[in-house]
DRENPA-3360 file (N, C-alpha, C; in nm, 2 decimals, always signed):
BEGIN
1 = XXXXXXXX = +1.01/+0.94/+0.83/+0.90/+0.85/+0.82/+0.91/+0.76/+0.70 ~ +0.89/+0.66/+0.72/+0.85/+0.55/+0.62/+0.70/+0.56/+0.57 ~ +0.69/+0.54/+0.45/+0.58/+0.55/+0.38/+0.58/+0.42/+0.27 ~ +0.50/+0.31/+0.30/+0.52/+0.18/+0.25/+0.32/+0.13/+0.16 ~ +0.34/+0.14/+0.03/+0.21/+0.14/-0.01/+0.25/+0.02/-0.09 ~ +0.13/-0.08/-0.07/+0.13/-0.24/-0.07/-0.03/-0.20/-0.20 ~ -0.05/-0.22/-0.29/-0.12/-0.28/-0.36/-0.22/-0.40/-0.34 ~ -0.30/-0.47/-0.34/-0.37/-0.55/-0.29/-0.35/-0.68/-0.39;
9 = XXXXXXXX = -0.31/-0.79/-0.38/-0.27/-0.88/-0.48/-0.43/-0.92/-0.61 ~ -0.39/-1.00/-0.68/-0.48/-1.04/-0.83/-0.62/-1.07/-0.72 ~ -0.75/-1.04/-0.75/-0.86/-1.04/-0.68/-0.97/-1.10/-0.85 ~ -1.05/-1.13/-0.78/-1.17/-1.21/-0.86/-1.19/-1.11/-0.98 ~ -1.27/-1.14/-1.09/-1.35/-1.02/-1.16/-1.48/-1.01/-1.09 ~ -1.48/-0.84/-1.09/-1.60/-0.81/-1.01/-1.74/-0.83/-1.17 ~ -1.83/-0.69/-1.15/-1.92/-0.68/-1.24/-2.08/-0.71/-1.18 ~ -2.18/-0.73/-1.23/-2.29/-0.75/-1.15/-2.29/-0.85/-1.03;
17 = XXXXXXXX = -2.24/-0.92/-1.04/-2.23/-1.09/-0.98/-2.22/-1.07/-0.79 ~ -2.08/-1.00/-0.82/-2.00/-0.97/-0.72/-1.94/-0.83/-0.68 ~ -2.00/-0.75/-0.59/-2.00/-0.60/-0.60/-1.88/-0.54/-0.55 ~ -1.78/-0.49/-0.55/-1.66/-0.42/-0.58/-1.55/-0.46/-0.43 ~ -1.63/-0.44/-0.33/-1.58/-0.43/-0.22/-1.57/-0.59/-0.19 ~ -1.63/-0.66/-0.24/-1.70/-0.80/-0.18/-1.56/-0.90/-0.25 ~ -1.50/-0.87/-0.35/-1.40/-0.91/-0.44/-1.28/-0.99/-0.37 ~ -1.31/-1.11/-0.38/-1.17/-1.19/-0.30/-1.07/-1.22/-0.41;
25 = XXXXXXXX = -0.89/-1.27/-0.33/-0.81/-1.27/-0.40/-0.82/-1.39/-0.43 ~ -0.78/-1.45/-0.57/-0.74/-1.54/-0.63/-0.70/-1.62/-0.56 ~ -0.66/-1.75/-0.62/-0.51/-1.83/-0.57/-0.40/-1.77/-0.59 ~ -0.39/-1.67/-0.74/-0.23/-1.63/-0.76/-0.22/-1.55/-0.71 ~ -0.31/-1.48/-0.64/-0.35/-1.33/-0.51/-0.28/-1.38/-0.40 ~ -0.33/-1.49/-0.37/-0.35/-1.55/-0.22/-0.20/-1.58/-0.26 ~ -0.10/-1.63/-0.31/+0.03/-1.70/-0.35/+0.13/-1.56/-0.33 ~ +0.06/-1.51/-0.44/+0.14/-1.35/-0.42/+0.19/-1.28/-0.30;
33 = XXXXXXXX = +0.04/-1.27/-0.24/+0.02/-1.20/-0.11/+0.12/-1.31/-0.03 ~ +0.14/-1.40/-0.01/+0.23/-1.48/+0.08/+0.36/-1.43/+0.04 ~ +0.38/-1.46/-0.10/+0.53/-1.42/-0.12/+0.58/-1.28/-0.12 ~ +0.47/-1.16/-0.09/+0.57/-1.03/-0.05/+0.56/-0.98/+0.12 ~ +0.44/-1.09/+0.16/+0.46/-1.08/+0.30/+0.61/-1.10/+0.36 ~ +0.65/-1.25/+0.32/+0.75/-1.29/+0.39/+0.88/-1.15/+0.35 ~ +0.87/-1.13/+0.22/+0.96/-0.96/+0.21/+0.99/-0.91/+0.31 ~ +0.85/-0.85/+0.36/+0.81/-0.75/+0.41/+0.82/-0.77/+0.57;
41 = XXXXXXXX = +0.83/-0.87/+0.59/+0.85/-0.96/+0.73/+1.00/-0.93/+0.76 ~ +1.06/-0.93/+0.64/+1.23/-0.92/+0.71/+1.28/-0.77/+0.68 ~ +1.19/-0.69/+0.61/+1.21/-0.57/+0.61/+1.15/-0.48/+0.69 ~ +1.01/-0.48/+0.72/+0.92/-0.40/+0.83/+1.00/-0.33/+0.92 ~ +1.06/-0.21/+0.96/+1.10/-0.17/+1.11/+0.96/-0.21/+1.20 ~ +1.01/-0.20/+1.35/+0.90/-0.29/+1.44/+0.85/-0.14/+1.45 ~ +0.86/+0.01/+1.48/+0.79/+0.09/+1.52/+0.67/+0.05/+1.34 ~ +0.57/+0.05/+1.37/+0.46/+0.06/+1.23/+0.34/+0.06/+1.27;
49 = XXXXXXXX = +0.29/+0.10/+1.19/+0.11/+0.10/+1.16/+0.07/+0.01/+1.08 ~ +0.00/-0.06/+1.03/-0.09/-0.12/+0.89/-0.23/-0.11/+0.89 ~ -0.20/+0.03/+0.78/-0.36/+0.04/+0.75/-0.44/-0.05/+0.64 ~ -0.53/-0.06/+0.64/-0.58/-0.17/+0.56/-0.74/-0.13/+0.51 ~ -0.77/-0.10/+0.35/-0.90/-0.06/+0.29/-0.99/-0.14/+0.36 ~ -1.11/-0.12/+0.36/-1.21/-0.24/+0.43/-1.24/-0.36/+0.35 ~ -1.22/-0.31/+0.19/-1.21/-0.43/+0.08/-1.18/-0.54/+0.12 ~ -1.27/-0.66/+0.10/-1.25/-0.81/+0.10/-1.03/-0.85/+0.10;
57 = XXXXXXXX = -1.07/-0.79/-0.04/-0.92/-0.84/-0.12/-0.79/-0.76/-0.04 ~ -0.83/-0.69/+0.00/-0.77/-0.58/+0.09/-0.66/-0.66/+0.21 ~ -0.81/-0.70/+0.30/-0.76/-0.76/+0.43/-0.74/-0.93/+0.40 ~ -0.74/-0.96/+0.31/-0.70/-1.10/+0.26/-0.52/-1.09/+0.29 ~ -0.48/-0.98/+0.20/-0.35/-0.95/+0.09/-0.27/-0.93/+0.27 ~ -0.36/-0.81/+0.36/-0.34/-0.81/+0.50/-0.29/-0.92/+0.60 ~ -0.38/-1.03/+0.56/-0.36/-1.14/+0.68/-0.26/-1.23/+0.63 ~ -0.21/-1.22/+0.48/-0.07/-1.28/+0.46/+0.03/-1.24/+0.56;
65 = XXXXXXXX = +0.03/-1.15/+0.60/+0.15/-1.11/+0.68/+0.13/-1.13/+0.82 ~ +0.01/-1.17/+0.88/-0.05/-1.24/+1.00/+0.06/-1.12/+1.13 ~ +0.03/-1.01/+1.10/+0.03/-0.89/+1.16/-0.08/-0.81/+1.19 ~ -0.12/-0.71/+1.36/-0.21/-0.64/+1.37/-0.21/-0.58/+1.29 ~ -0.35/-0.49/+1.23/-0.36/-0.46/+1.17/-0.49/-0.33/+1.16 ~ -0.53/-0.20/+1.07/-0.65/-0.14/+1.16/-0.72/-0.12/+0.98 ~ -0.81/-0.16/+0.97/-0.93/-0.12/+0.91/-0.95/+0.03/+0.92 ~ -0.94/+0.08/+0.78/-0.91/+0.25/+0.80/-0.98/+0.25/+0.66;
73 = XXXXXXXX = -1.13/+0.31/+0.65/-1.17/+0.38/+0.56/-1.11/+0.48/+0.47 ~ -1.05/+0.55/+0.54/-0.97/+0.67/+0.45/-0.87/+0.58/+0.35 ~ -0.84/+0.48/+0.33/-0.79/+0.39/+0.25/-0.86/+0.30/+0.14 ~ -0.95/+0.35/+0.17/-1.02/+0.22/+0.11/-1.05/+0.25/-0.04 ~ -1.16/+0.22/-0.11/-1.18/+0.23/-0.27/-1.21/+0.36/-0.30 ~ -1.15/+0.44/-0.39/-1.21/+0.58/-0.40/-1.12/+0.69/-0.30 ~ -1.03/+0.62/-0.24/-0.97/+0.72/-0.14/-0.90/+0.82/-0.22 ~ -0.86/+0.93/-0.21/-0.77/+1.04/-0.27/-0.65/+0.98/-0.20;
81 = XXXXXXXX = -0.56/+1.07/-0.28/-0.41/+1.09/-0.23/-0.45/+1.16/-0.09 ~ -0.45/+1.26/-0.09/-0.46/+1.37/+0.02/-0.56/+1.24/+0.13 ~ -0.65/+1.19/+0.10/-0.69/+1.13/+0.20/-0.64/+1.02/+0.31 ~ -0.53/+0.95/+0.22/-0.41/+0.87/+0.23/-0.31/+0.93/+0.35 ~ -0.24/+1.07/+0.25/-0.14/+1.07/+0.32/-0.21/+1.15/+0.44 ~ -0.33/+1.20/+0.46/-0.36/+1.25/+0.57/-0.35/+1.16/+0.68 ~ -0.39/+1.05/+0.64/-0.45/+0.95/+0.78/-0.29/+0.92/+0.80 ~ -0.19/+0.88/+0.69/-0.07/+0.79/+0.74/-0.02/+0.93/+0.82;
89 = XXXXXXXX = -0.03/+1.07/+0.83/+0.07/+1.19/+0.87/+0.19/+1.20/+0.79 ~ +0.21/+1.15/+0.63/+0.32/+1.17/+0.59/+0.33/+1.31/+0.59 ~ +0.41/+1.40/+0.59/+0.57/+1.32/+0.61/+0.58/+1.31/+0.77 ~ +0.51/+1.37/+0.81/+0.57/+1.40/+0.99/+0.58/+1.32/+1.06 ~ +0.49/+1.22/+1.04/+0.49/+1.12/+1.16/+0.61/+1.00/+1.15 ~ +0.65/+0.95/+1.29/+0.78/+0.88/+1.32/+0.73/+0.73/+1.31 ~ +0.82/+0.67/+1.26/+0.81/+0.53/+1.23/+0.83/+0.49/+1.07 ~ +0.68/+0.38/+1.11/+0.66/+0.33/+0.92/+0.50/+0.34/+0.94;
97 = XXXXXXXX = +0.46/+0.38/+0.82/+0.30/+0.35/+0.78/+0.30/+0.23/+0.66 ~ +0.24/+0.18/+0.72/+0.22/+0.00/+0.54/+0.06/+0.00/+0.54 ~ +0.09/+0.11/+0.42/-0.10/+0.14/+0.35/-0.13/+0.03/+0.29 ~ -0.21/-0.10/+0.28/-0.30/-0.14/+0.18/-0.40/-0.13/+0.12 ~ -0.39/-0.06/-0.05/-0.52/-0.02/-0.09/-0.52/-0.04/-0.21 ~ -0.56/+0.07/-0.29/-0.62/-0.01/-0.45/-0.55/+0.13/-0.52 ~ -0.56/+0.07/-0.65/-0.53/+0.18/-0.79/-0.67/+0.24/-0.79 ~ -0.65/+0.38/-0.83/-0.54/+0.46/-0.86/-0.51/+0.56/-0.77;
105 = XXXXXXXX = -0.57/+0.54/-0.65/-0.51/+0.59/-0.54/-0.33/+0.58/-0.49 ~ -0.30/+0.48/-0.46/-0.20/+0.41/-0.48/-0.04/+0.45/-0.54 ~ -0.12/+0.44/-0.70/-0.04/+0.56/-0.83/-0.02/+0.68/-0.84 ~ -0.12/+0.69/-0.75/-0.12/+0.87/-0.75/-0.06/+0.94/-0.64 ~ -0.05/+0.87/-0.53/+0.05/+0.90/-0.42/+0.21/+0.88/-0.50 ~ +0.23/+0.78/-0.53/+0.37/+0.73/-0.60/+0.40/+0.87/-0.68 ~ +0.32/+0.89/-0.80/+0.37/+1.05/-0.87/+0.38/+1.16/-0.80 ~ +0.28/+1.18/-0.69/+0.29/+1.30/-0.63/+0.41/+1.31/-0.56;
113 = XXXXXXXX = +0.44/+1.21/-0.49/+0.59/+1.24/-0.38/+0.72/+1.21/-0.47 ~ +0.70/+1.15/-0.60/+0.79/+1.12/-0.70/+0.82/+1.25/-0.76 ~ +0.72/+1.29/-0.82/+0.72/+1.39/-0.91/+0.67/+1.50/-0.93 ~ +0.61/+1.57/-0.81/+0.55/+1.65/-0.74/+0.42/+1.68/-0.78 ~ +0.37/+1.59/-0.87/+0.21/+1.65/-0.87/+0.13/+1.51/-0.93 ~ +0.00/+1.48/-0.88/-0.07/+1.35/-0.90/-0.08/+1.32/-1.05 ~ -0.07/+1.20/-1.09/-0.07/+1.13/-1.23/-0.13/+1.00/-1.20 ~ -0.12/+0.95/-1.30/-0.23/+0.80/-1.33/-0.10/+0.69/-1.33;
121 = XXXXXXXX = -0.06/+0.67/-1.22/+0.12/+0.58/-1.22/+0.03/+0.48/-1.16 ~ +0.04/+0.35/-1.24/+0.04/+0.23/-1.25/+0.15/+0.14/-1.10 ~ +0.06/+0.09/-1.03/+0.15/-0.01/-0.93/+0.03/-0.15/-0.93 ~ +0.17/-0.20/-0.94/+0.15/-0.40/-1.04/+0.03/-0.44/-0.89 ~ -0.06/-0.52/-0.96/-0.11/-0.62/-0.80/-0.02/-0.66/-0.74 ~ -0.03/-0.66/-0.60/+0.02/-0.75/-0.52/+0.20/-0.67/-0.48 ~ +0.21/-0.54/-0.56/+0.33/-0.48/-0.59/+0.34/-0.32/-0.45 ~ +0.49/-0.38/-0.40/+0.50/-0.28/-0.31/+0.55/-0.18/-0.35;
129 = XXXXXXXX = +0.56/-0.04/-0.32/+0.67/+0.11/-0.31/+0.65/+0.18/-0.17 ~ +0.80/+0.16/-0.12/+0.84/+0.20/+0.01/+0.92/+0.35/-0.05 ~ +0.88/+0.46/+0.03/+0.90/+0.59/+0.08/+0.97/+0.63/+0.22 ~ +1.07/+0.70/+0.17/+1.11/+0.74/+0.30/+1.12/+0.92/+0.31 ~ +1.09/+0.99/+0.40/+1.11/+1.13/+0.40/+1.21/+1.16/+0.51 ~ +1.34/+1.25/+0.42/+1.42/+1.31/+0.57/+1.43/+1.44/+0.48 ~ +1.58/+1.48/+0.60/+1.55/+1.62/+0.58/+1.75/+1.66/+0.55 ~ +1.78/+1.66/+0.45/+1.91/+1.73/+0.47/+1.92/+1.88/+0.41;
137 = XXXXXXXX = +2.05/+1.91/+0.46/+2.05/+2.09/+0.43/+1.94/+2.16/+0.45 ~ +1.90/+2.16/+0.55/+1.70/+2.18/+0.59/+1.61/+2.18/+0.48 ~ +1.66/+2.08/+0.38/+1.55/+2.04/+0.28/+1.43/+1.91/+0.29 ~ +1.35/+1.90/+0.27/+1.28/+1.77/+0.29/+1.28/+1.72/+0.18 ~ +1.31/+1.60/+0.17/+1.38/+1.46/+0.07/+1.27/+1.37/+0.04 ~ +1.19/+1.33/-0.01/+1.19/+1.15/-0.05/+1.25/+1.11/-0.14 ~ +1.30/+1.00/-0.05/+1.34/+0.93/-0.07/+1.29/+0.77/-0.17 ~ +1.28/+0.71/-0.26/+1.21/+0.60/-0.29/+1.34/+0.47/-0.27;
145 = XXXXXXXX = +1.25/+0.40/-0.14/+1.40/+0.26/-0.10/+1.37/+0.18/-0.17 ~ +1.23/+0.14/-0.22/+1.20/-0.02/-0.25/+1.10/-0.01/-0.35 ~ +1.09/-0.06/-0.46/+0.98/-0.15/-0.57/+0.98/-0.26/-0.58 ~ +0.92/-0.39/-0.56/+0.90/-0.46/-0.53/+0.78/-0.52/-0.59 ~ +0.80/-0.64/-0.70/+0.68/-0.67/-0.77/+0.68/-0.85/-0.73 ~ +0.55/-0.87/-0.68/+0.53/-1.06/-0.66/+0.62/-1.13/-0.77 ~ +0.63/-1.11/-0.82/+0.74/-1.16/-0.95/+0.86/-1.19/-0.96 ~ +0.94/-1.07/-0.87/+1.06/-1.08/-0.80/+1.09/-1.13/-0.69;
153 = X = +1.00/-1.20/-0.62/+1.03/-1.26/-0.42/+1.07/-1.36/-0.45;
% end
């Protein structure tokens, strides 16, 4: 399985004004989001999912890639790790899963499968980490293929 967690690109400041969920991306969101789509366009295997937080900035960062796509709560703001990798089926499930969601959810999947237990790991806006899980010498592996920061496309 592929395990592909997309960050949501640069989004407005929230605060009284504009309430958390409601938060759209920037121009340098909206730019971003274009430039790791096209990435992610020549990288994607075709078996995949894309789950996507219900967040404004969320399905913005989403529609860069102008791929189906499913609106999945268990992603969304406040989601746990465990809530995450429940809905994607890591490790078991076949294909790719391409999560869009928010920090520190996000970071905390990245340490857990990195380093076996949740931490406060930092992933850039707009910044991908692709996961892969196999299995050699009947051991199970992740793998990490890809980091990938708007900066570098």
């Amino acid at each position: 399985m592929d395990l592909i967690l997309w960050r949501h690109a640069e989004a407005e400041e929230g605060g009284n004004a504009i309430p958390d969920h409601k938060r759209r991306l920037t121009a340098r969101g909206e730019k971003h989001a274009k430039q790791v789509s096209r990435w992610l366009h020549q990288h994607l295997p075709r078996k995949r999912r894309i789950l996507v937080s219900p967040a404004e900035r969320t399905q913005q960062t989403a529609h860069a890639l102008q791929l189906p796509y499913e609106v999945e709560p268990k992603v969304g703001i406040g989601a746990t790790a465990a809530d995450i990798l429940g809905v994607t089926g890591w490790p078991d499930e076949s294909g790719a899963v391409l999560v869009i969601g928010h920090q520190p959810s996000l970071g905390r999947i990245a340490a857990l499968l990195l380093g076996g237990e949740e931490a406060d790991w930092s992933i850039k806006k707009g910044g991908v980490w692709w996961f892969s899980n196999r299995v050699r010498n009947d051991e199970t592996q992740t793998v990490l293929r890809a980091v990938l920061n708007p900066d570098f496309t």
